[in-house]
C-alpha positions as CSV (number, residue, x, y, z in Angstrom):
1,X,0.8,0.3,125.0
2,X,-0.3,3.6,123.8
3,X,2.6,4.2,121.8
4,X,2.4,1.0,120.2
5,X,-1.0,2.1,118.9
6,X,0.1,5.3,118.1
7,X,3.4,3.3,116.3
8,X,1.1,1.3,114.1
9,X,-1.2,4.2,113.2
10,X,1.4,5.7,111.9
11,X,2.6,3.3,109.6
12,X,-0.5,2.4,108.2
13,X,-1.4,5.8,107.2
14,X,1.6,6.1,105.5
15,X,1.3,3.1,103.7
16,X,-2.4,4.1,101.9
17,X,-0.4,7.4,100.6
18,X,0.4,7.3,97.1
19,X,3.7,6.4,95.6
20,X,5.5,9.3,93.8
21,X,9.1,7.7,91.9
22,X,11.4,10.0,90.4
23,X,9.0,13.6,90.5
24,X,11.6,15.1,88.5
25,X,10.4,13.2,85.2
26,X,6.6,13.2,85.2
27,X,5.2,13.0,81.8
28,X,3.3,16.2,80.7
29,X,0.2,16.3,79.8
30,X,-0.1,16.7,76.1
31,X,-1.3,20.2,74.2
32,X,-3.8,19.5,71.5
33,X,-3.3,21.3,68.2
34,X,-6.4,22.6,66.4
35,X,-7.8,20.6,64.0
36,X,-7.1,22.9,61.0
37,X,-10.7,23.9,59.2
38,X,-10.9,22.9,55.0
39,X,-11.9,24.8,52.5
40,X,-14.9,24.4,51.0
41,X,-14.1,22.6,47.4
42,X,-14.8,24.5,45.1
43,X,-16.8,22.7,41.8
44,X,-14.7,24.3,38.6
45,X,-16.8,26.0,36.1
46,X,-17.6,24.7,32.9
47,X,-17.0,26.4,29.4
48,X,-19.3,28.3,27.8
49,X,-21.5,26.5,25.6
50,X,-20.1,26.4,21.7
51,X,-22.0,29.0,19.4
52,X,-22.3,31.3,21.7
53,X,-21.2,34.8,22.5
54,X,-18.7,33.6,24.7
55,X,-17.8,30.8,22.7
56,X,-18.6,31.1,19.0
57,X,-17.6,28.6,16.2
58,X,-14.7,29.7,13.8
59,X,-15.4,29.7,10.6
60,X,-11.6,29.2,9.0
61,X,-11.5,31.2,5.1
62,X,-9.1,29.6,2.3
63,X,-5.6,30.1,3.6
64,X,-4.1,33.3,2.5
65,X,-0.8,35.4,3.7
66,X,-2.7,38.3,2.4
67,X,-6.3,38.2,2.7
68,X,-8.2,40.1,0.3
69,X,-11.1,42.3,1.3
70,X,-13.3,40.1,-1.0
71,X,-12.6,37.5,0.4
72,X,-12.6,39.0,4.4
73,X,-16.1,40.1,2.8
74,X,-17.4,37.1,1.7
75,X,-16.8,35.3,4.8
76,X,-18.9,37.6,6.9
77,X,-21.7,37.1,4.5
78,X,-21.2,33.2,5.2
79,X,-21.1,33.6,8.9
80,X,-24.3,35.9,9.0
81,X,-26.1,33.3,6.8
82,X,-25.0,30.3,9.3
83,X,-25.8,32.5,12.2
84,X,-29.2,33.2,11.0
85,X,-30.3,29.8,10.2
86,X,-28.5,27.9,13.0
87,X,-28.7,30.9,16.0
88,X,-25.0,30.1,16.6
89,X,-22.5,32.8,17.4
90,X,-19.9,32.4,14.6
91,X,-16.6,34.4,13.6
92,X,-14.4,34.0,10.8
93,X,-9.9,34.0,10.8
94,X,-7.8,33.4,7.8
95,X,-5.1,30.9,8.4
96,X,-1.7,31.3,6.6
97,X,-1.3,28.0,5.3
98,X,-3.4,24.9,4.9
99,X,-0.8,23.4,7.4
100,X,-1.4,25.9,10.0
101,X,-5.4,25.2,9.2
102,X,-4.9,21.8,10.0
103,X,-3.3,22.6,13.2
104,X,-6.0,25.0,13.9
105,X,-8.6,22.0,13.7
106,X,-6.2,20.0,15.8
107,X,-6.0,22.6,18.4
108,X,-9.8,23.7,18.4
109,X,-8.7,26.5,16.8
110,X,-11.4,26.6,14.5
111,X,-14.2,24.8,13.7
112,X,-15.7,24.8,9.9
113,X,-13.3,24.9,6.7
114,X,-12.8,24.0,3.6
115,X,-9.9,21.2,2.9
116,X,-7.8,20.2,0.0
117,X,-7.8,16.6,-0.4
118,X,-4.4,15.8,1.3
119,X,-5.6,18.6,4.3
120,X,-8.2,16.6,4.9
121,X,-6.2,13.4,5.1
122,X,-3.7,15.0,7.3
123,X,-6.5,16.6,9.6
124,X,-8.2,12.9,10.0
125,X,-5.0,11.4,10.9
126,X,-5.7,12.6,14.3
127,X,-9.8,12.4,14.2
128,X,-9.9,16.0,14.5
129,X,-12.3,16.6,11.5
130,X,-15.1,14.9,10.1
131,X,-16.4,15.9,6.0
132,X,-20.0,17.3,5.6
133,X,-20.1,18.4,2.3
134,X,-18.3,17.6,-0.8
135,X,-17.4,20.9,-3.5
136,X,-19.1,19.3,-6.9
137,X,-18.2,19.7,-10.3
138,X,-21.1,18.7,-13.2
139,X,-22.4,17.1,-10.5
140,X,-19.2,14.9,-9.8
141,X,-18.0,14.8,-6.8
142,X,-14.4,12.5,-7.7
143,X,-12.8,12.2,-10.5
144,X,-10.3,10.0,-12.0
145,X,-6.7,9.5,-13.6
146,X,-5.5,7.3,-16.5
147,X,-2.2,6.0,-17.7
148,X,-1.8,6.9,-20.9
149,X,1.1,5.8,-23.8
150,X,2.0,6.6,-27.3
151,X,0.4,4.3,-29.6
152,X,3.4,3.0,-31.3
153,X,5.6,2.1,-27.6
154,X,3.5,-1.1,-28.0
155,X,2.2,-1.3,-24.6
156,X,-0.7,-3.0,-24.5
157,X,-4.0,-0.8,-23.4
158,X,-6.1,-2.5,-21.3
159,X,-8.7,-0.1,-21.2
160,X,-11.9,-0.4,-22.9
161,X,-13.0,2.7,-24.5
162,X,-16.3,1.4,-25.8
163,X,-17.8,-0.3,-22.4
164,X,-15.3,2.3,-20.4
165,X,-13.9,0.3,-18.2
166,X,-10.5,-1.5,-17.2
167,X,-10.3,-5.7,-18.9
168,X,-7.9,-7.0,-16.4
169,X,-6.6,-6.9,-13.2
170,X,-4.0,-4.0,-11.7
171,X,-1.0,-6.3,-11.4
172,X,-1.7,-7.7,-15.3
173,X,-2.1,-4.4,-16.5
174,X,0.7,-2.4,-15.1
175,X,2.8,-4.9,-14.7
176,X,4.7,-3.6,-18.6
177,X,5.7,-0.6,-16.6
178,X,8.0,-2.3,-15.0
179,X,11.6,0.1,-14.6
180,X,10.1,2.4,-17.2
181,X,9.9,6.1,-16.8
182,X,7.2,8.0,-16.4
183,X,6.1,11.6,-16.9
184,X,4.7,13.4,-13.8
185,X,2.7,16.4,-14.0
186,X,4.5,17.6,-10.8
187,X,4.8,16.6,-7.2
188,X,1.5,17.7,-5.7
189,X,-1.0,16.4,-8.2
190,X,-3.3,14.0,-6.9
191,X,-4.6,12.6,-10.4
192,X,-1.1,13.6,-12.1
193,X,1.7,12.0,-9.9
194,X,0.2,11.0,-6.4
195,X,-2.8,8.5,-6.9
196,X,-1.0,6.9,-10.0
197,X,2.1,6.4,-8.0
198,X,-0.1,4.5,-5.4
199,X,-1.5,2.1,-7.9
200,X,1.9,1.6,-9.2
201,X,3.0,0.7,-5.8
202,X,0.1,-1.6,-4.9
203,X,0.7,-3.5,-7.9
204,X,4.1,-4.0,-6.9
205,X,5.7,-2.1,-10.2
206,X,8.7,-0.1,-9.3
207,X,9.7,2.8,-12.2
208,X,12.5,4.6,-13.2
209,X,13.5,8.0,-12.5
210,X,10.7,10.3,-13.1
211,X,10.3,13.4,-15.4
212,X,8.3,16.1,-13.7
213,X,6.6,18.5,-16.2
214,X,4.8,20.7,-14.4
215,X,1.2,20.4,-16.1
216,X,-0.6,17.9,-17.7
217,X,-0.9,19.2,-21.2
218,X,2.5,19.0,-20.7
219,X,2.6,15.1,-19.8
220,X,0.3,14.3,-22.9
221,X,3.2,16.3,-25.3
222,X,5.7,14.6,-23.7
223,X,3.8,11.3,-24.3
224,X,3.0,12.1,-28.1
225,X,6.5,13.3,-28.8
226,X,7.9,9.8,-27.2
227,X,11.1,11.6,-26.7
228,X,11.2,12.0,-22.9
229,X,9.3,9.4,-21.1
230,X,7.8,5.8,-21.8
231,X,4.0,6.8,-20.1
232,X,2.8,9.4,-18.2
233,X,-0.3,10.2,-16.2
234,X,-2.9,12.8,-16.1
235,X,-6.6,13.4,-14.7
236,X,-9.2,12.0,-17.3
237,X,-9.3,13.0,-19.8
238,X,-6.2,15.5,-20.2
239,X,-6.1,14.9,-23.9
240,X,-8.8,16.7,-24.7
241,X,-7.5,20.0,-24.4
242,X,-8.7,22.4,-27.0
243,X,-4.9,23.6,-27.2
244,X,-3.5,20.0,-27.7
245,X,-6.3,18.8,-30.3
246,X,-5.5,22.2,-32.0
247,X,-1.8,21.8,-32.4
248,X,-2.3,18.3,-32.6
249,X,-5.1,17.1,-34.4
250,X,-4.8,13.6,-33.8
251,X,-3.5,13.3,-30.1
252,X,-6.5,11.2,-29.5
253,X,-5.4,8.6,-31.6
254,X,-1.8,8.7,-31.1
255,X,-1.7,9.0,-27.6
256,X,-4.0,5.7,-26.2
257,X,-5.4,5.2,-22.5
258,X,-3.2,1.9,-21.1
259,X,-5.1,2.1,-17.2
260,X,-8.2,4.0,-15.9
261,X,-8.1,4.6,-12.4
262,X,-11.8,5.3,-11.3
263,X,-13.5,8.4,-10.1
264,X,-12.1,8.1,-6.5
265,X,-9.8,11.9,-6.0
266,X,-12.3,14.1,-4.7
267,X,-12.3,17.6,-4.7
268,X,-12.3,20.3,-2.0
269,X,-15.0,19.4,0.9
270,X,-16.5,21.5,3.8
271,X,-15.2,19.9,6.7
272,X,-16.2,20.3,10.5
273,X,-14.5,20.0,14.0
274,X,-15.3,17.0,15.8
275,X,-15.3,18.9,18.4
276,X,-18.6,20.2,17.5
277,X,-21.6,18.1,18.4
278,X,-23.5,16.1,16.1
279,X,-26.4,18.3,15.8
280,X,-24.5,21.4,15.3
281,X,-23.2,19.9,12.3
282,X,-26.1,18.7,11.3
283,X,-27.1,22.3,11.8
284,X,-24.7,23.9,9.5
285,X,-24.6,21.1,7.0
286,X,-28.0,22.1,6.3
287,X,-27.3,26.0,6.5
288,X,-24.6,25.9,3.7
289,X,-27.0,23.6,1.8
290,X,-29.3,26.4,2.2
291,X,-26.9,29.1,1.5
292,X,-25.7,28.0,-2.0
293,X,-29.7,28.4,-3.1
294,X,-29.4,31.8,-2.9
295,X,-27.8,33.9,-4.9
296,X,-25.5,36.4,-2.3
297,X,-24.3,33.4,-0.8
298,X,-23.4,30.9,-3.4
299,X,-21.3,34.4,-5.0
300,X,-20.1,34.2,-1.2
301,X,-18.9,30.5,-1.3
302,X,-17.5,30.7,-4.9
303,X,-15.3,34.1,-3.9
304,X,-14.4,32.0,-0.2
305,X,-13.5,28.9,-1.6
306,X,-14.0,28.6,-5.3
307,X,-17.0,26.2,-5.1
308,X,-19.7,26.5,-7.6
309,X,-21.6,23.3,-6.3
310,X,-21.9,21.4,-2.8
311,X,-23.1,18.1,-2.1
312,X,-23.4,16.1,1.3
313,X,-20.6,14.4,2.4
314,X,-19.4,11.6,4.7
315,X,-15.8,10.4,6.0
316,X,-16.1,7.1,4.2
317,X,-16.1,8.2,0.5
318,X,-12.6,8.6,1.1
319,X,-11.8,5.3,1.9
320,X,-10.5,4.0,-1.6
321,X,-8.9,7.9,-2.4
322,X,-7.1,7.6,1.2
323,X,-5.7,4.1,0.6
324,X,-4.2,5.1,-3.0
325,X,-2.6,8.0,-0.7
326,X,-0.9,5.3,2.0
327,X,0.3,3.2,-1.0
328,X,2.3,6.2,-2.5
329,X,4.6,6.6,0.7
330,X,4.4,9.9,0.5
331,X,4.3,12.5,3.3
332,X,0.6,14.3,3.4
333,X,2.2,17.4,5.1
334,X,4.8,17.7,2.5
335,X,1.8,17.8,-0.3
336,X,-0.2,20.9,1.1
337,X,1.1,24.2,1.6
């Protein structure tokens, strides 16, 4: 009986014992990697602020492949003048070309210059200007271009010259030149090829073969002589050349006005970078404003680029000029240099 007891002892203790299959392939307990410890991000820092030290404003000259020291000169003076009105750091470069001083503008390369009328086109093609001031001329800041004709072609001159002003519409008016040729003062002229070419175009009037003459005293010969062309164009009012009406006394009559187009070709303007904020061009706006009162820096604008006058300026005075420009199918980067 005792050995029963013993028997069963046995096997009940045996069965409270943990079971244990296949020891050989007990999963291991896995090994935790590090957590790997990040680097603080750091916040990147920003420019310095424009006009300063670190950061001045470029003040582009008139494009030159060989600068002169006058000219080198009369920048600084115009820098020192803007930086003592405005407290703006400000440094001066000379660009080759008016192309590459476009692409400066573009680039933010520089950030005041003076711009032909087809720069400044080209330059707001991609917003990267904005005009401030407008270079004047007897207090004008546009001017116009007229067709003109000899008297006795028998085009009919639709220009008034007494009340000065057109008496019918474009497309009535131009409409006689119609596959005739015309005299060009050459291929870059805004009033003498360019804007005229535009109106011709809006008005649907397709030309002949033009003759290019390479100035407009020379267009107004050609017109008199009515050997080489049927009209020509020229800037108001070309005729009146002391060298024509000396040679010939009565170009005024013989050569008559057919089309006015009005006072919408400006000349050269100050433009700035838009880049620059608001109130820094309102800042230097007012400094050249300033600057042309005295007498050191007006001689510094006039010798930096040729501007006896300056007026303020805004981007939409060249709405009407800019549309002429579209209508003339010409390529603006082909009309600077």
């Amino acid at each position: 009986m005792k050995k029963l007891l013993l028997l069963l002892s046995l096997v009940l203790f045996g069965c409270s014992l943990p079971i244990q299959l296949n020891p050989g392939t007990a999963t291991p307990t896995p090994t935790l990697e590090p957590t790997p410890t990040l680097a603080p991000t750091q916040t990147p820092l920003a420019p310095p602020k424009l006009g300063t030290v670190e950061n001045p404003l470029i003040l582009s000259l008139a494009p030159s492949a060989h600068p002169s020291a006058e000219l080198i000169a009369a920048g600084d003076v115009i820098a020192a003048f803007i930086e003592k009105q405005t407290g703006y750091k400000v440094v001066t470069n000379v660009p080759v070309t008016q192309n590459d001083l476009v692409d400066s503008l573009e680039r933010g390369n520089s950030h005041i210059a003076s711009l032909s009328p087809f720069a400044y086109l080209l330059a707001r093609e991609n917003d990267s200007v904005t005009a401030v001031l407008g270079s004047a001329r007897e207090g004008q800041m546009f001017y116009g271009a007229q067709l003109i004709a000899n008297r006795e072609s028998h085009f009919i001159s639709y220009y008034d010259v007494a009340r000065n002003e057109n008496t019918a519409a474009p497309a009535e008016a131009l409409s006689q030149f119609q596959n005739k040729k015309p005299c060009w003062s050459d291929a870059t002229s805004p009033s003498g090829y360019v804007v005229p070419l535009g109106l011709l175009n809006q008005a649907a009037v397709q030309v002949s073969s033009a003759a290019f003459l390479e100035g407009q005293p020379s267009v107004v010969r050609a017109v008199y002589a009515e050997d080489i062309c049927d009209f020509g164009a020229t800037f108001i009012d070309a005729r009146e050349s002391a060298t024509l009406e000396a040679k010939y006394p009565d170009v005024m009559e013989r050569v008559v006005v057919i089309w006015r187009v009005p006072n919408v070709i400006p000349y050269e303007n100050i433009s700035v970078s838009t880049l620059v904020p608001l109130e820094m061009r309102r800042a230097i706006q007012r400094a050249f404003i300033d600057m042309m009162l005295t007498p050191d820096g007006k001689s510094a604008v006039q010798t930096a680029y040729g501007m006896d006058e300056l007026q303020s300026a805004e981007d939409v005075m060249y709405a009407e000029f800019a549309s002429y420009i579209k209508f003339s199918g010409l390529n603006l980067a082909d009309l600077i240099k």
